[in-house]
N, C-alpha and C positions, 0 to 999 in steps of 0.2 A: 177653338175647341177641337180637341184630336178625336178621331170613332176609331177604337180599336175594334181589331177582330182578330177570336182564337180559335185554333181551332185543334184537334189530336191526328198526327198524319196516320194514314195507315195502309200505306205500303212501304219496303224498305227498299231502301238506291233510286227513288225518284229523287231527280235534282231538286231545290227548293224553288226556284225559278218558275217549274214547270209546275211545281206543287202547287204554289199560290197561283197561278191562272187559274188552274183546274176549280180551285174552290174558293175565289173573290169574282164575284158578279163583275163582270166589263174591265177585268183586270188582265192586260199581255201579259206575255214572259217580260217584252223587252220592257216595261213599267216598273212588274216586279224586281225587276235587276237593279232599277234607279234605285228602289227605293230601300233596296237591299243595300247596297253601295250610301245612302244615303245614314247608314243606321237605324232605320224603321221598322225593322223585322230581326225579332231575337226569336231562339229557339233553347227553349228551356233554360229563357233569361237571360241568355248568352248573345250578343252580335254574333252574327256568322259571315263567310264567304258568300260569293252567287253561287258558284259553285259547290256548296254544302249538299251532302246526299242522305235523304232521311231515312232517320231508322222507325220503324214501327211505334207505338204508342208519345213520339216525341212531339210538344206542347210548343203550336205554332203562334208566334205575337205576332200581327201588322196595326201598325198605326198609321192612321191617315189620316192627315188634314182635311179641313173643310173646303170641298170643290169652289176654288175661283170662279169668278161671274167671267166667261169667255165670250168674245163677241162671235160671233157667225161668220165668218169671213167668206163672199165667194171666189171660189179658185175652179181656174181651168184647168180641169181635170175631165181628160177624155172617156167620155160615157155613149154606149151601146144604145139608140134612142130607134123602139120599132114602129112607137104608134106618137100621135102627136098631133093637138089641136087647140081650140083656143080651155077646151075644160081639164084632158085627160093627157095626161105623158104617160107611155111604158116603155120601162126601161131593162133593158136585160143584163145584168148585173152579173159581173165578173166575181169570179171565184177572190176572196182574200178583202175585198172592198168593204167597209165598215159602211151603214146603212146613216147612222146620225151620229154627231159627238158624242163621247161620255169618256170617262174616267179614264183614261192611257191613250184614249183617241179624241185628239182634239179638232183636229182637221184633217185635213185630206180624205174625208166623208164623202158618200152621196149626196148627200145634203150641200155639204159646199158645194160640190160639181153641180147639184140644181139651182142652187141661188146664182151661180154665175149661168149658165143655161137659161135659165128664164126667168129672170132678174127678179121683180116682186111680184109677178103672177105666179104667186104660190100659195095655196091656203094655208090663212093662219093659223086652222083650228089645231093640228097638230103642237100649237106650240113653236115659242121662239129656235128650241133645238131638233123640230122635228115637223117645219112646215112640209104641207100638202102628203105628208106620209100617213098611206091610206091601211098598209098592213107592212112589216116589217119581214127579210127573212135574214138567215144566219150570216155572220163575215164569211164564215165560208161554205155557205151553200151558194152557189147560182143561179142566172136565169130570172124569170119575170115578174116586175115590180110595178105596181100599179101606183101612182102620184099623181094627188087632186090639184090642180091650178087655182079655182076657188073654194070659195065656201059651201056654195050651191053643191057642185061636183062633191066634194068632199062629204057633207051628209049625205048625196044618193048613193056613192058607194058603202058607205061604214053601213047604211042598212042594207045594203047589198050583203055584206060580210054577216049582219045579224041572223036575217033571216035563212042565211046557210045557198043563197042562190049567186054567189060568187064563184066561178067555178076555175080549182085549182088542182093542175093534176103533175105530180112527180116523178119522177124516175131515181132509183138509185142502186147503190151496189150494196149486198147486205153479206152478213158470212151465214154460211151454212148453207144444207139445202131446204130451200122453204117447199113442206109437201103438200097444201092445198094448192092449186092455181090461181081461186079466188078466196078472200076472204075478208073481214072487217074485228077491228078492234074497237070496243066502247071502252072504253074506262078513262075514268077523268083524272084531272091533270094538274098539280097546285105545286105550289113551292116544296122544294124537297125539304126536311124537318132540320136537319142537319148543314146540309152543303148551300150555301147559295148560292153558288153556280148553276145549280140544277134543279132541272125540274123533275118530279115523281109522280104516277099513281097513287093517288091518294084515296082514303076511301071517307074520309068528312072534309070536307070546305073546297075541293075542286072543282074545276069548271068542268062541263062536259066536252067531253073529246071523243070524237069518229074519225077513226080512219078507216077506204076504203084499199085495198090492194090487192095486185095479177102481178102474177110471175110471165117475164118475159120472156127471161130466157135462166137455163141451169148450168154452172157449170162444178167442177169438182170444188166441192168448199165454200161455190159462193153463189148469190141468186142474183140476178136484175129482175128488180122489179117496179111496178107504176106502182103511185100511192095518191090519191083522191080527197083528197079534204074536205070532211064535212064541215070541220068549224076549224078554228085556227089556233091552237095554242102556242104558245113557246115554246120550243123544241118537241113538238107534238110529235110528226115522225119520228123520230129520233128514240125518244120515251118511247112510243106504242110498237114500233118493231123492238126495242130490249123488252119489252115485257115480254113478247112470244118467242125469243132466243134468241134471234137473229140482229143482232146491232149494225150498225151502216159500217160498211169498211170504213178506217180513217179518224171516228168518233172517239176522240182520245177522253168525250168526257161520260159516254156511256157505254161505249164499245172498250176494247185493249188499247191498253195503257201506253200504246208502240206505233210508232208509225207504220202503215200499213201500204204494202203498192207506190210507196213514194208519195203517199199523202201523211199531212197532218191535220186533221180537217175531216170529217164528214164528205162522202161522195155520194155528192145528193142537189141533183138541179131542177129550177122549176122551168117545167115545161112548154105547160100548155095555160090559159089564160080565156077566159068569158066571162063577160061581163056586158048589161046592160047602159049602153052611154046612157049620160045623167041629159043631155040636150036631147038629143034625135030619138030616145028609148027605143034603136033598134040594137040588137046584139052585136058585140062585138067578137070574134074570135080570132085568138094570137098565140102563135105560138115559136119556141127558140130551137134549132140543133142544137145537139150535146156539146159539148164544149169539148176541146183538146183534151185536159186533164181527165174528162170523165170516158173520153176512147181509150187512151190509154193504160186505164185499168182495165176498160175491158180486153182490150189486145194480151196482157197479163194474164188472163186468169184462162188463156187455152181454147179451143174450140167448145162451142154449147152440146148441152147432150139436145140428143137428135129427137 
């Protein structure tokens, strides 16, 4: 059984490659290109090039097969490990690393790199392609990821995450200048109506979404700022700084459409981490440095206003 998906581009001289990432859920460029090369993606009925560049109102086809049963395979693949015992792993996760398999990513996951890590002390409740994954964040955001070992473990945290007392705090580079210091966004969070890539502000069937944020520091154009998580959506920062103007440098899916600072990617790491172990229920707190990629945009963007 084939799932097509159509959809109407609408910007002109985006490559098609990069088109269909931007609005196929868990879908690469380098996938799109197979499948482009493959004959699976006509535009306006037509086969095209990978390199095809669309024009405005032009009628995008993909067809796709039904997802293979893929075994899990563990591979050693070198992972950043800061906390670790027989319940809880935390892992600081590199910019670009895909968090479990799906659709153009089949392996070379976190997940692989945990299975071979800690062989079958991994909770199963996540599921065959997403043991002991207690919350998820972007391939390329960075920074700290919390993984249940068992089952136990793995129910005390997801209430950890329910009840809003998981405590997650961000840093990232946004454009503009942001003029409160402090401030907070409510607005909830659901699949966007059209794109499936993305998520939107929705105003019926959304989950709630809080984010808290301080401006670190300012500089011409652009802001560093912390962001605080009350609850967790999918690309919740991401959505709730575009809502108030200012989109993450790099965010080629809700920010500009351009690579920005030499990223393509969202600049946005998680930082800081607390959490109540599920054994000992005393707190834990962890926290990562900014990673290379993410000083280097700051070194970019000039000295901070004073």
């Amino acid at each position: 059984m084939i799932n097509i998906i159509s959809f109407t581009a609408d910007t002109a001289g985006e490559r098609i490659d990069a088109l269909l990432a931007r609005n196929v859920a868990d879908l690469s460029r380098s996938a799109a290109q197979r499948l482009i090369e493959e004959g699976a993606v006509q535009v306006n009925g037509a086969s095209i090039k990978k390199n095809y560049k669309a024009n405005v109102g032009d009628n995008v086809e993909l067809s796709l097969p039904e997802p293979e049963n893929v075994e899990i395979v563990p591979q050693d693949i070198p992972i950043s490990v800061v906390f670790e015992d027989d319940d809880v792993i935390v892992i600081n996760k590199k910019r670009g690393m895909v968090v479990h398999p799906a659709p153009g990513h089949p392996d070379g996951t976190l997940v692989n790199a945990l299975l071979h890590h800690c062989g079958d002390s991994l909770s199963g409740i996540g599921g065959e392609k997403r043991p002991g994954i207690v919350h998820r964040i972007d391939m390329d955001t960075s920074g700290l990821l919390i993984v249940a070992k068992n089952d136990y473990a793995h129910r005390f945290l997801s209430d950890q995450l329910s009840d809003h007392s998981l405590y997650r705090v961000y840093e990232a580079v946004v454009y503009g200048r942001v003029k409160d210091d402090f401030g907070t966004v409510d607005a909830p969070i659901g699949r966007h109506p059209v794109d499936r890539k993305r998520m939107a502000i929705v105003p019926k069937g959304g989950r709630e979404a809080v984010t808290h944020y301080e401006v670190i520091n300012r500089y011409r154009g652009y802001t560093h700022i912390r962001c605080r998580l009350e609850t967790g959506r999918t690309h919740q920062i991401r959505v709730h700084m575009e809502k108030i103007g200012h989109p993450l440098v790099g965010d080629m899916v809700y920010g500009r459409k351009r690579a920005e600072k030499g990223l393509e990617g969202q600049c946005l790491h998680a930082r800081e981490l607390r959490f109540i172990h599920p054994r000992t229920e005393e707190e834990v707190r962890l926290s990562s440095e900014l990673p290379d990629y993410f000083k280097e945009v700051l070194s970019k963007l000039g000295e901070p206003e004073n």
